[in-house]
C-alpha positions as a LaTeX table, in Angstrom:
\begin{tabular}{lrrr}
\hline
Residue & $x$ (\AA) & $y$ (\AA) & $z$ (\AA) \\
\hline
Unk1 & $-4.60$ & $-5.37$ & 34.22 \\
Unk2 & $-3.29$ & $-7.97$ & 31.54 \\
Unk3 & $-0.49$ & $-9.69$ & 32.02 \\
Unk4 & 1.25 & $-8.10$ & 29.15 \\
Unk5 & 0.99 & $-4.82$ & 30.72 \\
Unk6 & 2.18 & $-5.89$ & 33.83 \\
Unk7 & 5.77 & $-6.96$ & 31.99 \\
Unk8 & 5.85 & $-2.84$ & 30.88 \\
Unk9 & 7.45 & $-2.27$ & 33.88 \\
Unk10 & 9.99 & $-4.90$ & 33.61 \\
Unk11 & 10.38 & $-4.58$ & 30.11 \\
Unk12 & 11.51 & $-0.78$ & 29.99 \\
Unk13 & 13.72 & $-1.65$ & 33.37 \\
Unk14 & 15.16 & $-4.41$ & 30.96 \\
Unk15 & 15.83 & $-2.13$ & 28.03 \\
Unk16 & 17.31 & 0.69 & 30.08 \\
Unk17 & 19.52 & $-1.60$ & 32.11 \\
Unk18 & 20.92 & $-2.39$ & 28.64 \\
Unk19 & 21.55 & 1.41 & 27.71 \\
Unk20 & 23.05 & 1.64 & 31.12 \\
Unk21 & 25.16 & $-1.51$ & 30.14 \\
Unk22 & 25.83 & $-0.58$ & 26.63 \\
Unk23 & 27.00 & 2.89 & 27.89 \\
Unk24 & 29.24 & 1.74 & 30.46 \\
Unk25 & 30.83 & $-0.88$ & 27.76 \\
Unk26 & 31.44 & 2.18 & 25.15 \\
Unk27 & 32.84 & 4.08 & 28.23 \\
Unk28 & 35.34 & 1.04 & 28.99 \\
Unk29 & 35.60 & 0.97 & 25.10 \\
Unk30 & 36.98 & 3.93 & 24.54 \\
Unk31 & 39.53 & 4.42 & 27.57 \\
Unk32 & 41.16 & 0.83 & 26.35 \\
Unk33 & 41.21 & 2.36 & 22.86 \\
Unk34 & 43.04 & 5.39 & 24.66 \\
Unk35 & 45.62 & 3.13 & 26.53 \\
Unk36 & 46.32 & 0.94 & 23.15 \\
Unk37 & 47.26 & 4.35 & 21.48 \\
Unk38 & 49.39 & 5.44 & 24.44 \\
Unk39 & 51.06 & 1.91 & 24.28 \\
Unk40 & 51.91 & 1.88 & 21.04 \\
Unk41 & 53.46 & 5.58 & 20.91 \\
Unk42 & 55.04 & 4.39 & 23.83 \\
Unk43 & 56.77 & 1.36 & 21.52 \\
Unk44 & 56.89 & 3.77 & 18.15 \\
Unk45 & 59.39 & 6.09 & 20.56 \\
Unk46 & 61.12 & 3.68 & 22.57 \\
Unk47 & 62.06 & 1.72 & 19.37 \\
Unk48 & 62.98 & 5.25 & 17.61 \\
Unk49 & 65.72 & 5.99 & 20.63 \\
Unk50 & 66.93 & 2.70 & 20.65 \\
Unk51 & 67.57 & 2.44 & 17.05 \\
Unk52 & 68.73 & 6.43 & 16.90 \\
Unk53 & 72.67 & 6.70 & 16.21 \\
Unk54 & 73.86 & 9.05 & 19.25 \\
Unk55 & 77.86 & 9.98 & 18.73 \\
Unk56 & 77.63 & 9.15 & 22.52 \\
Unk57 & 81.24 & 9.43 & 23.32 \\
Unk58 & 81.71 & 9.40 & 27.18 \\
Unk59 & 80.79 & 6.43 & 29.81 \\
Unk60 & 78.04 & 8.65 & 31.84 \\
Unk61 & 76.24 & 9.32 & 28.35 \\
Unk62 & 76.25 & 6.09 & 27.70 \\
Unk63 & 74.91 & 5.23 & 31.04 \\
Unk64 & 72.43 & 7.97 & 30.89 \\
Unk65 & 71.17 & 6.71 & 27.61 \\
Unk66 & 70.95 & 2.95 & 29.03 \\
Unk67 & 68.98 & 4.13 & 31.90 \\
Unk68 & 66.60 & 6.09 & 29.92 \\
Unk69 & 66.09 & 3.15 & 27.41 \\
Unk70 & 65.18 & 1.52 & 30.65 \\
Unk71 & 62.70 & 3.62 & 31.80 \\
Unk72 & 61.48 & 3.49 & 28.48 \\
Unk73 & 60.66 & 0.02 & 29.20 \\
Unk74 & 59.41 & $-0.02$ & 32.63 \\
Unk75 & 56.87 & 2.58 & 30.84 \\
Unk76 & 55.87 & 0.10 & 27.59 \\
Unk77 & 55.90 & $-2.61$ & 30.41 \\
Unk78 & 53.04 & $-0.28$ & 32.88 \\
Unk79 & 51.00 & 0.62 & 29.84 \\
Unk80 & 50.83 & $-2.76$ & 28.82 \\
Unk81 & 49.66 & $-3.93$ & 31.74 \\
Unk82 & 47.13 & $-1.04$ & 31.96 \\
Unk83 & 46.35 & $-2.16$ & 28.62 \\
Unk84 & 45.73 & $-5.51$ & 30.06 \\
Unk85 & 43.63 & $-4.85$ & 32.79 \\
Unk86 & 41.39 & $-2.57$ & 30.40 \\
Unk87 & 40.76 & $-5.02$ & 28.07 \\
Unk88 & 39.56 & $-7.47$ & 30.60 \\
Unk89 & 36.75 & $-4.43$ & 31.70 \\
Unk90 & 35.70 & $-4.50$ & 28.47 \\
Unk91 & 35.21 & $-8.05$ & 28.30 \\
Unk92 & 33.36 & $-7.90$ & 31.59 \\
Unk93 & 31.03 & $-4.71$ & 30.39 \\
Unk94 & 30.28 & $-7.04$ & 27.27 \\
Unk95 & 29.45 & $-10.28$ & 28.97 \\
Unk96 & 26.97 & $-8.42$ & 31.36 \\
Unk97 & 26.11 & $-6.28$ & 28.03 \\
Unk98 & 25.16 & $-9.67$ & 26.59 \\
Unk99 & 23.51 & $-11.01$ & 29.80 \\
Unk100 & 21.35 & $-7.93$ & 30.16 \\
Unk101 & 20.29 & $-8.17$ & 26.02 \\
Unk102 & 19.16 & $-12.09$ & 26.88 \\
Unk103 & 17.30 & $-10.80$ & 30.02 \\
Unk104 & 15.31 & $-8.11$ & 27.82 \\
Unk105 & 14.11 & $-10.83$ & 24.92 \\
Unk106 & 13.37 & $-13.52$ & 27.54 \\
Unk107 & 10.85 & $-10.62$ & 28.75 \\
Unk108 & 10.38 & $-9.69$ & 25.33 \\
Unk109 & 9.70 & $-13.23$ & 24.45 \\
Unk110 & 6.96 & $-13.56$ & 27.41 \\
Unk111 & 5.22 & $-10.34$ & 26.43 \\
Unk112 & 4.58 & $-11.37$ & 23.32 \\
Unk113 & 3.06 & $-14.88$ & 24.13 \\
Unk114 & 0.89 & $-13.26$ & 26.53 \\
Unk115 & 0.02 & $-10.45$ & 23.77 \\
Unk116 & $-1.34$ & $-13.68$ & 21.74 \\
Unk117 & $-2.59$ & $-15.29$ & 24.30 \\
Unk118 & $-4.80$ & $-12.30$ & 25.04 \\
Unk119 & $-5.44$ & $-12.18$ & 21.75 \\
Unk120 & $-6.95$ & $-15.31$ & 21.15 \\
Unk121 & $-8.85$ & $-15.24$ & 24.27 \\
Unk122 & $-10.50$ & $-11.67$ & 22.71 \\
Unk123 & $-11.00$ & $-13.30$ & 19.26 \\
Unk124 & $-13.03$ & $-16.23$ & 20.70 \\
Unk125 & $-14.91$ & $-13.82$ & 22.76 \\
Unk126 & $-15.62$ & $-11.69$ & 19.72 \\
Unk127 & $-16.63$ & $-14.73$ & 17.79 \\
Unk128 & $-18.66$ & $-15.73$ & 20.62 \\
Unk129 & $-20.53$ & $-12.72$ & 20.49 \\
Unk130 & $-20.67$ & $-12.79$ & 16.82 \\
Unk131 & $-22.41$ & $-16.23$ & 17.20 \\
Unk132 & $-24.72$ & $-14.98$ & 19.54 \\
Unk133 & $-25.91$ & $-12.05$ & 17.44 \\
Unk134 & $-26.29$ & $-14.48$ & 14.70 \\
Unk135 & $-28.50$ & $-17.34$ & 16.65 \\
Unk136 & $-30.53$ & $-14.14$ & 18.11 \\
Unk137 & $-31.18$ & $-12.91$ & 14.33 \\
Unk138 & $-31.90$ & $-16.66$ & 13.23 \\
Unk139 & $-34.44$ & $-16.94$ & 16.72 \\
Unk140 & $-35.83$ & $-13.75$ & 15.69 \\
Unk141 & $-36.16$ & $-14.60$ & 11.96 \\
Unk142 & $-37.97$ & $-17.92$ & 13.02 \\
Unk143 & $-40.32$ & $-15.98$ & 15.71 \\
Unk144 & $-41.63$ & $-13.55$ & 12.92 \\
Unk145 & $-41.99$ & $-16.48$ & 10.41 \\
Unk146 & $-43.87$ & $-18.63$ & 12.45 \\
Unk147 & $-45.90$ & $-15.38$ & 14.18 \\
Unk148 & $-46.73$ & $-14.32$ & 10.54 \\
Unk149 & $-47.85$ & $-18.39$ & 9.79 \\
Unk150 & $-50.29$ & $-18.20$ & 12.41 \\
\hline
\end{tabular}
């Protein structure tokens, strides 16, 4: 077996590493897409109650609406963080997405110089043979010539 077709194997373990890879990062993708919309409906509302004018007119509504406005925030704060923490997945999924793409042309890379390798080791065989199909025809040529001089 050529060397080239021994890096098959590798090469289609390479390539699907990278769909497993490239999955995962769409996957991580789209959940951190999912958290920045929660966040920022979470901000759109929170800034809509804070700036709404309540005819609050007792103490406990007051209260009520202070500790509401705080939860509020203790929510923006969470789904930032969340926010956070998913973005940094996705930067992991796209390092290894990146690492796993440089692994598959690096095998890539070596496939293809032993594909030319092989190559030229078949074209000098072929003009080998070529050569000797010639020097037999010329060897023939002479044998009849000088057979025919006799």
């Amino acid at each position: 077996m050529s060397p080239s077709r021994r890096l098959d194997p590798l090469l289609r373990h390479a390539q699907d590493r990278e769909d497993e890879v490239a999955k995962a990062l769409a996957e991580r993708q789209q959940a951190l897409d999912m958290h920045q919309s929660r966040l920022s409906e979470l901000r759109q509302y929170a800034e809509e109650y804070a700036n709404a004018q309540l005819a609050t007119t007792s103490a406990a509504q007051l209260l009520n609406r202070r500790a509401f406005l705080d939860r509020l925030d203790n929510a923006v704060e969470a789904q930032s963080k969340t926010v956070d923490s998913n973005q940094e997945r996705v930067d992991a999924e796209r390092a290894r997405l990146l690492l796993a793409s440089r692994d598959k042309a690096v095998l890539e890379q070596l496939a293809a110089s032993y594909r030319a390798q092989e190559k030229q080791v078949a074209d000098r065989r072929d003009q080998r043979e070529m050569d000797d199909i010639g020097a037999r025809r010329v060897r023939l040529k002479n044998a009849e010539d000088e057979g025919e001089s006799q």
